[in-house]
NUSE-31834 format. One record per residue (C-alpha): x, y, z negated. Coordinates in steps of 0.2 Angstrom, whole numbers, padded with zeros to 4 digits, always signed. Layout:
NUSE-31834
XYZ;...
This chain:
NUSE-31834
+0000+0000+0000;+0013+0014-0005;+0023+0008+0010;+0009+0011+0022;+0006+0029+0014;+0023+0032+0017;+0022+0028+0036;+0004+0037+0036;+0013+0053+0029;+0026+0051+0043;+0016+0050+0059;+0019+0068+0067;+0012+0079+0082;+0022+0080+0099;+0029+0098+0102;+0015+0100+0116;+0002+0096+0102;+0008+0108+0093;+0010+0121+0105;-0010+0116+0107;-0014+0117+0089;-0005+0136+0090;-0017+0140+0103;-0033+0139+0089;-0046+0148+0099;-0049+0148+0118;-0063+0145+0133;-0073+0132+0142;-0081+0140+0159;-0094+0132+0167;-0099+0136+0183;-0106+0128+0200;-0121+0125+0208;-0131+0119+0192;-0129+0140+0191;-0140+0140+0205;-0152+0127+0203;-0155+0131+0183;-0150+0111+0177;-0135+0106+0166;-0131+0091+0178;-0132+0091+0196;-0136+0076+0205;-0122+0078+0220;-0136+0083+0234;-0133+0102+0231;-0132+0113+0248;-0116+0119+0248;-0123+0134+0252;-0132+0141+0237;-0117+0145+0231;-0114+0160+0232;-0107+0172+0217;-0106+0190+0229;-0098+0199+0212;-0086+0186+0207;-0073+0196+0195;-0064+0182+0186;-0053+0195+0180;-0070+0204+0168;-0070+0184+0163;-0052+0185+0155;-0057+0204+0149;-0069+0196+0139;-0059+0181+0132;-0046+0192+0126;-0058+0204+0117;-0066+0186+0107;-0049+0183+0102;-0045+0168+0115;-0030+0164+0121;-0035+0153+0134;-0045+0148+0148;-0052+0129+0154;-0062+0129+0170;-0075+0115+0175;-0064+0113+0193;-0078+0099+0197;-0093+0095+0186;-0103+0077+0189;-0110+0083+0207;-0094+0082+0211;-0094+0099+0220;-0077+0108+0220;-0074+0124+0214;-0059+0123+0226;-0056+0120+0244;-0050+0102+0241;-0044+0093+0258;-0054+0078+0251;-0072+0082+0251;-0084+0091+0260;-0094+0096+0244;-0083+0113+0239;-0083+0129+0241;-0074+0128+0258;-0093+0125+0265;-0101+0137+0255;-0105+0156+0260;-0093+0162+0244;-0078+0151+0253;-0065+0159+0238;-0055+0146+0229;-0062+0149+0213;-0049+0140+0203;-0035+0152+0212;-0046+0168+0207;-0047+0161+0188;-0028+0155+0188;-0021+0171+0194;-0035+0181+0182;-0028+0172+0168;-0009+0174+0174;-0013+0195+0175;-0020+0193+0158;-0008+0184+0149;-0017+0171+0143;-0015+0150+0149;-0026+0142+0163;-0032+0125+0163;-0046+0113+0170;-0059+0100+0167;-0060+0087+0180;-0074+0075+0178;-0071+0059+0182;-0091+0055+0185;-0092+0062+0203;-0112+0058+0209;-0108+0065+0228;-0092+0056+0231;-0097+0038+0242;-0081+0031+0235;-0089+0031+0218;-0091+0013+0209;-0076+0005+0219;-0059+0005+0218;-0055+0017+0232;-0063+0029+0218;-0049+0031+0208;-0036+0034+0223;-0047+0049+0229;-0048+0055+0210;-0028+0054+0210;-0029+0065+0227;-0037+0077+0220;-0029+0080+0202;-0015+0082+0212;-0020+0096+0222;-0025+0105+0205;-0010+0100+0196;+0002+0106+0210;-0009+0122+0219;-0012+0132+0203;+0004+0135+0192;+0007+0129+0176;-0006+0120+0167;-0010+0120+0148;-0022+0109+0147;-0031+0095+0155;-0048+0089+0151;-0057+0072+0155;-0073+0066+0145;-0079+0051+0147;-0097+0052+0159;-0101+0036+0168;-0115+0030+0179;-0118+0019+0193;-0109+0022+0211;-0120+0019+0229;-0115+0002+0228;-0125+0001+0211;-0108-0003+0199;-0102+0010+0188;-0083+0015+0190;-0069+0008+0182;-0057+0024+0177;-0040+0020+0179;-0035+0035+0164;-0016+0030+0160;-0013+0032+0181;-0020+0049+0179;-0012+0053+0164;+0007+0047+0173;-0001+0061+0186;-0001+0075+0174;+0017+0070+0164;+0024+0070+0181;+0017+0086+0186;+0012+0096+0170;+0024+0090+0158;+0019+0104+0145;-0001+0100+0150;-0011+0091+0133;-0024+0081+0139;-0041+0079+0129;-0049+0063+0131;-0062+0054+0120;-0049+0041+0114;-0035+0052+0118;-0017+0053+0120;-0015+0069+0114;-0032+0078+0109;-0049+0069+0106;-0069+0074+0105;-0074+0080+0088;-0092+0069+0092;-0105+0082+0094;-0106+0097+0105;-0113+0110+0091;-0098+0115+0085;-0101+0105+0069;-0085+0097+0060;-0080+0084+0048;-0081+0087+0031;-0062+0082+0033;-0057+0083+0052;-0038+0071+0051;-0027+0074+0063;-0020+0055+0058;-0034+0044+0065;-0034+0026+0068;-0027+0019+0086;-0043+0008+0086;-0052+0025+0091;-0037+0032+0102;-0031+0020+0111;-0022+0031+0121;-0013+0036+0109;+0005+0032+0103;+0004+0021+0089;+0018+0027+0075;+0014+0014+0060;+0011-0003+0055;-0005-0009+0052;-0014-0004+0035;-0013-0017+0021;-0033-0023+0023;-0030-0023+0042;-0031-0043+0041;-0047-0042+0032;-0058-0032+0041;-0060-0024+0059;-0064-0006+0065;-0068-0010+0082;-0084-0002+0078;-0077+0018+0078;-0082+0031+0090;-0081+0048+0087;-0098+0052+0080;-0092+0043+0063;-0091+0053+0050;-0074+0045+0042;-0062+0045+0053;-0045+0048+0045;-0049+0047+0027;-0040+0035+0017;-0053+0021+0015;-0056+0020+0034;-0036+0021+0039;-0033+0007+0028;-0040-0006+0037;-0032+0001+0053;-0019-0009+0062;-0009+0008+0067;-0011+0025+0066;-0007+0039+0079;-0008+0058+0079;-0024+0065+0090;-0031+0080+0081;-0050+0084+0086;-0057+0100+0099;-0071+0106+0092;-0080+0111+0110;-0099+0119+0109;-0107+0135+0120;-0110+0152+0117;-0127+0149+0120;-0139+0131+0122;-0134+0126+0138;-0118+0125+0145;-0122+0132+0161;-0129+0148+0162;-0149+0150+0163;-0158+0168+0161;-0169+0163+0148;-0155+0160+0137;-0148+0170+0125;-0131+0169+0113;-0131+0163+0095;-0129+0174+0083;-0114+0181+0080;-0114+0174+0060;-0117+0156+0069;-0101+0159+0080;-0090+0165+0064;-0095+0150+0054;-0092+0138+0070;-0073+0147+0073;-0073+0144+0053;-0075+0126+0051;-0064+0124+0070;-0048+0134+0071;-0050+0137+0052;-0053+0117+0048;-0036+0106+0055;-0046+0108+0075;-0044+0118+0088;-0062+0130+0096;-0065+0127+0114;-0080+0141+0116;-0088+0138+0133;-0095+0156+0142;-0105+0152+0160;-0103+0164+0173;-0121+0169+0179;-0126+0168+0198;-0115+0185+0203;-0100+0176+0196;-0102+0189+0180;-0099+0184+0162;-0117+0189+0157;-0117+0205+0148;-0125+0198+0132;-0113+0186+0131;-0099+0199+0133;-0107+0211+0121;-0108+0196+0108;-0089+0190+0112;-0082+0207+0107;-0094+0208+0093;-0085+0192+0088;-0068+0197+0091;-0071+0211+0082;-0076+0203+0065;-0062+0193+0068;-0048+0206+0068;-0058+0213+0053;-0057+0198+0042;-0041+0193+0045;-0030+0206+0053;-0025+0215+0033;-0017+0203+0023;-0015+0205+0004;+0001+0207-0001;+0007+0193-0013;+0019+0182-0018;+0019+0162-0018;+0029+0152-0030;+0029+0133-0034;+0024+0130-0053;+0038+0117-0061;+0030+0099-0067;+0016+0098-0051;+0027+0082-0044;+0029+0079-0024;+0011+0074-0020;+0002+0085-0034;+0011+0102-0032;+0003+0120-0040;+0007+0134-0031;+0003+0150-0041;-0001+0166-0028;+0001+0181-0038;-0005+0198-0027;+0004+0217-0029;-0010+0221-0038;-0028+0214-0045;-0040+0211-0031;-0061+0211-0031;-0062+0208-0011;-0052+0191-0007;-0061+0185+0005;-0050+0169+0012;-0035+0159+0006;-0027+0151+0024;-0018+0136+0020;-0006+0129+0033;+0004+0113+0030;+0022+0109+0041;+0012+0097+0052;+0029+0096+0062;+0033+0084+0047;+0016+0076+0045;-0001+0079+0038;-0001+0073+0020;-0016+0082+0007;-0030+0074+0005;-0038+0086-0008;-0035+0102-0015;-0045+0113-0028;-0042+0134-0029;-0043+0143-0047;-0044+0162-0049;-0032+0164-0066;-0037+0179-0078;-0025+0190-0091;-0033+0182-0102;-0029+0162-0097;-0045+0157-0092;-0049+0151-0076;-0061+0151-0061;-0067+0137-0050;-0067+0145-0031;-0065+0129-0019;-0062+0113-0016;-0057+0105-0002;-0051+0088+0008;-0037+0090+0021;-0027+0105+0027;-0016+0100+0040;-0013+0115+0054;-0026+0126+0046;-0039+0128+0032;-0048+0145+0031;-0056+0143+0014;-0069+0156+0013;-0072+0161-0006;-0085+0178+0002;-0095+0177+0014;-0095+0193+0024;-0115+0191+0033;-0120+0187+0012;-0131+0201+0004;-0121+0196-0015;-0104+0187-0016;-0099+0181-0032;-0081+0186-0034;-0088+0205-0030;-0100+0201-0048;-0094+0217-0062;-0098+0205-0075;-0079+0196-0069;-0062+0205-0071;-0050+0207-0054;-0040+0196-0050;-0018+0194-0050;-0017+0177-0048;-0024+0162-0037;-0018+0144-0041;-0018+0131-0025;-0017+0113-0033;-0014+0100-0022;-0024+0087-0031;-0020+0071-0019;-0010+0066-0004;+0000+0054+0005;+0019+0060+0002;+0028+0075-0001;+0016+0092+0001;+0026+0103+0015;+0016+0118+0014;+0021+0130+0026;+0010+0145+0023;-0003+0152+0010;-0010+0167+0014;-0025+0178+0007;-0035+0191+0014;
């Protein structure tokens, strides 16, 4: 058992992961004829030609990215009608044959290039127009045509795959040949992370409303990512039990009762992907959430060990809709104002706490009544290791406050202690002095505590 907590502790990101997990907070853009024909999945007998955006500005689509705080952008380059948001030699189902005729990708790649901020693409490997569909010549014309975006469109920080599957014109359903199309993206985008439901590098959170885990591990079982390098042994009750049963709706994925029976553990941290509005492509009637249902989604995402893929759908002009603009820099607004001034403090380690039970004692420059967050980052370069952690306001006096508690850590935890939409906040109560001093207690975890930040604002 201790042994295998020792290997757990040591399974550790790749440098492109953690260039991903540094990203935190960027884009998901769909757009194609279900823009036109007011559905969420096109069936692949789309006319070419009601495609047609006459205002295309990808550029006002990176404008308002940037203003949300994004640093990124992941455009659907086909959705399951297979149609092609570029002029791909491979298909008559594209752009080429539509009155717009732009390249759409190229637009949104050199947008993002003029903007400073990293392009990458969704390619679904469900294609309902495509007659190769359901056989193997399938996988050979996929291969064709992630090659053209791989190669036509600059560097690439991101490729996404889910997992979509139905029946070809031959009445089987397609066998994807994933490891030959990840080979395709190692030898063409090396820096590229790929998200895939079972990985290798990024996996699917299980739901699509921006809800996380209570405790969202980056250290999962390879029985759910199989793609994934395995970097353990198997746990000491692998021989007893099975988790062939997981998928990424389960609610425990890396906790320690579930990883214990795993027979190898790998490192593929969860996306949390959701929409600025219902659907995921854009329909009039539709509005944007609410911009406290937005904060509390980038909360529990990019503040809760997972990154916040935040889809926006370009209406039929090619715009960002102008709601969903106004509510983007509504929400990178709040997002400047709550984390942009930091307290000054400082953060010692109190003697006595041992490796795996440490007490760190955050004393600010002078006594606070607005701490709002207390943003805990471990070295996940080394490993992600707590598994729970409580946080103590500490008076003159001695006596102590109970403010959080919480499971893992890992990149990121945003532990909000004052909710900024709330009409009363407790720590704001006169009846309670200021606060000089926080204590982070690390109450469990699998080796040594790394912590590599604590910050408060």
């Amino acid at each position: 058992m201790i042994d295998f907590l020792r290997e757990a502790a040591q399974v550790k990101p790749s440098r492109n992961q953690l260039n991903w997990f540094d990203m935190e907070f960027y884009a998901f853009v769909h757009f194609g004829p279900n823009t036109y024909t007011d559905r969420e999945w096109g069936d692949g007998t789309e006319d070419e030609k009601i495609f047609n955006p006459e205002k295309l500005d990808c550029d006002q689509w990176v404008e308002a990215i940037k203003a949300a705080g994004m640093k990124g952008m992941v455009l659907t380059a086909k959705h399951h009608d297979g149609f092609c948001l570029w002029p791909s030699q491979y298909t008559e189902h594209s752009v080429k044959n539509s009155p717009c005729r732009k390249d759409i990708v190229k637009e949104a790649a050199l947008a993002c290039r003029r903007g400073g901020i990293k392009f990458g693409f969704y390619l679904s490997p469900w294609d309902r127009n495509s007659k190769y569909y359901g056989t193997p010549a399938y996988n050979d014309y996929f291969c064709n045509q992630l090659t053209e975006l791989l190669t036509q469109y600059g560097d690439i920080f991101y490729v996404w795959f889910d997992n979509a599957c139905g029946e070809g014109p031959n009445g089987k359903k397609q066998v994807y040949d994933f490891p030959r199309y990840f080979d395709l993206i190692h030898k063409y985008q090396p820096e590229a992370v790929i998200f895939n439901d079972f990985g290798p590098d990024i996996r699917w959170c299980g739901n699509e409303a921006g809800t996380a885990r209570h405790a969202e591990w980056a250290v999962v079982p390879s029985e759910l990512c199989h793609y994934s390098k395995v970097q353990t042994g198997p746990g000491p009750l692998a021989q007893e039990g099975s988790l062939a049963y997981l998928y990424n709706t389960e609610k425990e994925l890396g906790t320690m009762a579930n990883i214990l029976y795993s027979k190898g553990l790998v490192f593929t941290p969860s996306e949390i992907d959701t929409s600025i509005r219902p659907g995921w492509f854009w329909h009039q009637k539709e509005e944007p959430h609410s911009l406290k249902r937005l904060f509390d989604i980038y909360l529990s995402s990019a503040g809760g060990n997972a990154c916040l893929n935040l889809n926006i759908p370009p209406n039929k002009e090619g715009l960002f809709d102008e709601r969903d603009v106004k509510r983007l820099k509504e929400l990178g607004t709040l997002l400047k104002q709550e984390f942009s001034k930091e307290i000054p403090a400082s953060v010692n380690k109190e003697e006595g706490g041992g490796p795996t039970q440490p007490v760190y004692r955050i004393t600010t420059e002078k006594p606070q009544k607005n701490i709002r967050y207390v943003v805990l980052q471990e070295d996940i370069a080394q490993g992600q290791r707590v598994e729970s952690f409580r946080i103590l306001a500490e008076f003159a006096s001695g006596s102590q406050y109970p403010l959080y508690q919480g499971t893992c850590i890992g990149h990121k935890k945003i532990c909000q202690l004052q909710d900024p939409f709330a009409q009363q906040n407790p720590l704001t109560d006169d009846s309670l002095p200021e606060i000089s001093t926080i204590k982070v207690q690390v109450t469990a975890a699998r080796g040594e505590v790394l912590m590599k930040e604590i910050r408060l604002f």
